[in-house]
N, C-alpha and C positions, 0 to 999 in steps of 0.2 A: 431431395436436397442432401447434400453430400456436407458433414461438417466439421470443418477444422479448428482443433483446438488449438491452441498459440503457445499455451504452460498449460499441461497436462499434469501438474506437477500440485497446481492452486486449486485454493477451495478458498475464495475470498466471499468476505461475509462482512456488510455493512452494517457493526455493531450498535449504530445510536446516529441522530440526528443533531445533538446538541454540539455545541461547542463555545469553546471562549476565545474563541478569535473572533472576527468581523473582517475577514482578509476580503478585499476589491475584486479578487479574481474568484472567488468560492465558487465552485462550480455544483451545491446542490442543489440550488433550487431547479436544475432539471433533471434529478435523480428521482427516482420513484420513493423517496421516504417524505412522511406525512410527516408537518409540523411536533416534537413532541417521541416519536420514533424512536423506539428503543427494542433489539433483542431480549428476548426472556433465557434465561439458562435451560427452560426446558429444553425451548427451539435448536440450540447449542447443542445437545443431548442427540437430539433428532436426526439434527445433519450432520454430524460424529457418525449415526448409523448409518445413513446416506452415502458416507464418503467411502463404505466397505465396497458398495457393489459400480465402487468408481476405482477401476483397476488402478491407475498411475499415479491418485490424491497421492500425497506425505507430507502436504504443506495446510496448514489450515492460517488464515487471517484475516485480521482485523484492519477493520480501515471504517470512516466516521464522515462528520462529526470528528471529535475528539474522544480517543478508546479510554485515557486512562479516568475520562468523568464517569465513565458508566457504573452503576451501581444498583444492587437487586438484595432487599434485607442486608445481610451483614456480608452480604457479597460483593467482592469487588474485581476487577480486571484480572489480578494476578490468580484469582480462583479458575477463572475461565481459560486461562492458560496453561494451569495446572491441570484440566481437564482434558482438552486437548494434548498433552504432555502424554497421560494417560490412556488415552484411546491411540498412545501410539502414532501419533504425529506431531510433525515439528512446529509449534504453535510461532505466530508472530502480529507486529500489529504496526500501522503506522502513524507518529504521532507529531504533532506540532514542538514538542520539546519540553513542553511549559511545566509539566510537572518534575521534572529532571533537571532544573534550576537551581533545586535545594538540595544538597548531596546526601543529609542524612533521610531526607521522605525516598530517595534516590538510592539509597545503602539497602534500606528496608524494603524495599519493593523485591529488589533483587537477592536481598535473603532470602525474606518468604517464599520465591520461585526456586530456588535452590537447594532451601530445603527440604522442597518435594519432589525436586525432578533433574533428572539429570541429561533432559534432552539439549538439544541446541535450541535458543531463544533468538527468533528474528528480527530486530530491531529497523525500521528506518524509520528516520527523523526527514521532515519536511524543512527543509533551512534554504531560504533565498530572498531575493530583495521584496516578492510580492509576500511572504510571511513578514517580515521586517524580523524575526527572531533570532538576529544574530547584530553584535560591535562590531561594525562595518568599517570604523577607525581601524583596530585590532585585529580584522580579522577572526575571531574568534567566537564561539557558540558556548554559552554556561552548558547547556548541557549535554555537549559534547567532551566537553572540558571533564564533567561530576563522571561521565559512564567512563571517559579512561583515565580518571584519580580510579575509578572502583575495579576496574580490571587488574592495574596495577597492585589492588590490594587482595586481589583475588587470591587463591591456591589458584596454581598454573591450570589443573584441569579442568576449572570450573568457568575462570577467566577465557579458557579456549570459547566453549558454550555460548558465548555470546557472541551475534554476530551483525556488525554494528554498518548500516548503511546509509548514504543521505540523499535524499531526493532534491535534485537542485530543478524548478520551472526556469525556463530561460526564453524570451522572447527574438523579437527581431534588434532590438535594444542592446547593444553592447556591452550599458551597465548593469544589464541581469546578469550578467555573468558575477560568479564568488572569482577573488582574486587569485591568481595560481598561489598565490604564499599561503594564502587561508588550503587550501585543496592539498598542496605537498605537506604542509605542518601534519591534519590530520590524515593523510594515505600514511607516513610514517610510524601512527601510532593505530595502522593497523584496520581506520575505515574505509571503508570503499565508498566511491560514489558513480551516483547513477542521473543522467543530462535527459530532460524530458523537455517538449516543446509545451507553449502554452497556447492550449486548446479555446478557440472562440466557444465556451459552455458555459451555461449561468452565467454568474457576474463577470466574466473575462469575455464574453460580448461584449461588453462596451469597451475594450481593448483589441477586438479585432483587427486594426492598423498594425499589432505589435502582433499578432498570430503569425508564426511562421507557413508558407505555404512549403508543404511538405510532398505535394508533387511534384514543384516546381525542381528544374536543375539551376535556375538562376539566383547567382549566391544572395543577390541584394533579395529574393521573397524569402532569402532564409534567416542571414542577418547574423545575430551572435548566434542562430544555432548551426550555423553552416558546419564546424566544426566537426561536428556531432550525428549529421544528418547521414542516414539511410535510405539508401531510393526501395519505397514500399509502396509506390500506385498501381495496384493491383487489380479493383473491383471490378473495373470495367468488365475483365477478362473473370474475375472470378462472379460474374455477373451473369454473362451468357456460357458459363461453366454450372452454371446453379450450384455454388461453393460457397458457404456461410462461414466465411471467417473470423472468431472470434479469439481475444488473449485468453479469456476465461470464465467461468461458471459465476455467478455471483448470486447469495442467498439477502435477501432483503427481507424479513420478517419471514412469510409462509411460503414466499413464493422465490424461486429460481431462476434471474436475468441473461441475459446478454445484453450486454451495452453498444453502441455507436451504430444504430438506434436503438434505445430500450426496447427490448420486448419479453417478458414471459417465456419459459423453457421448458417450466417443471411447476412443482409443491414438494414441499416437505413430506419426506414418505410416499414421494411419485415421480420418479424420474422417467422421463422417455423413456424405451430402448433406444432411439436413435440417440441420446446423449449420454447414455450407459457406453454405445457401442462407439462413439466417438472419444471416448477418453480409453478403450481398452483398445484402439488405435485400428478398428475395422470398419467394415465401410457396410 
C-alpha cells in the first residue's frame, strides 16, 4: 500500500469530546471518541515526541469538541499551546467562537500565550448558518469583532503572530452562504477564509438532500458550493492503484486515525515505518 499524505505539514489531535453547542450537523457521533473523551497532557507530551521522527510536522492542532473547555488541574488550553509553542511547533486549534465573545476573557487568554511564546498562534473560528454563531442581520461575529479590537491593540510584532481564519460549512442551499459584505469587512481586517462542503456524517445525515455531490460536474449536485468546488474523484483510480489517500494523521487518545473511513494507523510511541516513511515523502 503506497500512502499519500494531503498536509504533511499537520499533526491534528482531537483534544475532547465535550462541547457547548448542540449544532444539527455535528458530525461526532461517528468519530471514534467515547462519550466523556478527553486528552491528558501527558498524551500531549507523547505525541510532541512522536511528531520528531515525522520529518515535515511544524503544525500541531486542536479540533473537538470544543478546545477552549478543556481543562486538566489548574491546566487549561492556553498551557497546552504553550507546550506545543515549545517543543517548537506552530500550535493551533479550532473553535466555535463562544469563548471569544467577551473581550477581556479574550484579552487574557492571548496575554497569557504571549507571554510565553513568541511563535505564530493558529486560529480558525467555525462561523456559518449551521453554527448559528454569528448577527446574520449585521453581518458580523462578536468574536471576530474582540480578536481584531485585540490585534489592533497589539504591539505590531505580536499582533503579526496571530493568524486568524474562518471555516464557513456551506451546503447545496444558497442561504448557507455568509453574505459577501460580512466576508469583504473581515478579509480587510486581515482574516482569511476557507469554503468547506457539508459532509453526509453524524448528525448532517439527516441533511443529506443539502450534501453537495462533489463528484458530480452538474452545478445543480453542487449548489451554493459550486463556486468553490474542486474536481477530486479520484479513488476509483487510486483504488486499483493500491493509493491510500489521506489529508492527515489524527491522534485520538492512544491511538493514531485516518479518517474517511476511520481506521487505526498507529499508538502513541508506535508509528509504522510505512507512516514515518510517508510523511518524510518516500515510498
Amino acid at each position: 500500500m503506497n500512502i499519500e499524505i494531503g498536509d504533511k505539514s499537520l499533526m491534528m489531535i482531537f483534544l475532547l469530546e465535550e462541547c457547548n453547542f448542540k449544532c444539527a450537523h455535528c458530525g461526532r457521533e461517528d468519530e471514534p471518541m467515547d462519550p466523556g473523551y478527553k486528552l491528558s497532557f501527558k498524551q500531549l507530551q507523547r505525541c510532541l515526541s512522536d511528531c520528531h521522527s515525522l520529518e515535515s510536522i511544524n503544525w500541531v492542532h486542536f479540533s473537538g469538541g470544543e478546545p477552549t473547555l478543556w481543562r486538566e488541574k489548574k491546566r487549561d488550553l492556553v498551557d497546552l499551546l504553550i507546550e506545543i509553542a515549545n517543543a517548537d511547533y506552530t500550535p493551533g486549534f479550532t473553535s466555535n467562537g463562544s469563548f471569544f465573545v467577551d473581550y477581556e476573557r479574550c484579552h487574557e487568554f492571548f496575554a497569557r500565550y504571549f507571554n510565553d511564546s513568541t511563535m505564530t498562534l493558529r486560529l480558525y473560528f467555525s462561523i456559518d448558518t449551521f453554527h448559528k454563531n454569528y448577527n446574520s442581520q449585521k453581518g458580523r461575529a462578536r468574536c471576530l469583532d474582540n480578536i481584531a479590537k485585540l490585534k489592533k491593540n497589539l504591539p505590531e510584532e505580536k499582533a503579526d503572530l496571530l493568524d486568524i481564519s474562518v471555516i464557513v460549512i456551506i451546503s447545496k442551499d444558497f442561504n448557507s452562504l455568509l453574505s459577501e459584505e460580512m466576508i469583504k469587512y473581515y478579509r480587510s481586517l486581515g482574516i482569511k477564509f476557507n469554503f468547506v462542503p457539508l459532509y453526509p456524517m453524524g448528525k448532517a445525515k439527516s441533511f443529506s438532500h443539502l450534501c453537495p455531490d462533489l463528484t458530480s460536474d452538474n452545478p445543480e449536485d453542487l449548489g451554493a458550493y459550486r463556486r468553490f468546488h474542486k474536481k477530486g474523484a479520484r479513488k476509483k483510480q487510486d483504488d486499483a492503484k493500491n493509493i491510500l489517500r489521506t489529508d492527515h494523521i489524527i491522534l485520538i487518545g492512544d491511538d493514531y486515525y485516518f479518517s474517511d473511513p476511520w481506521h487505526k494507523v498507529g499508538r502513541l510511541g508506535h508509528l509504522p515505518d510505512e507512516i514515518i516513511c510517508a510523511y518524510a515523502g518516500k515510498p
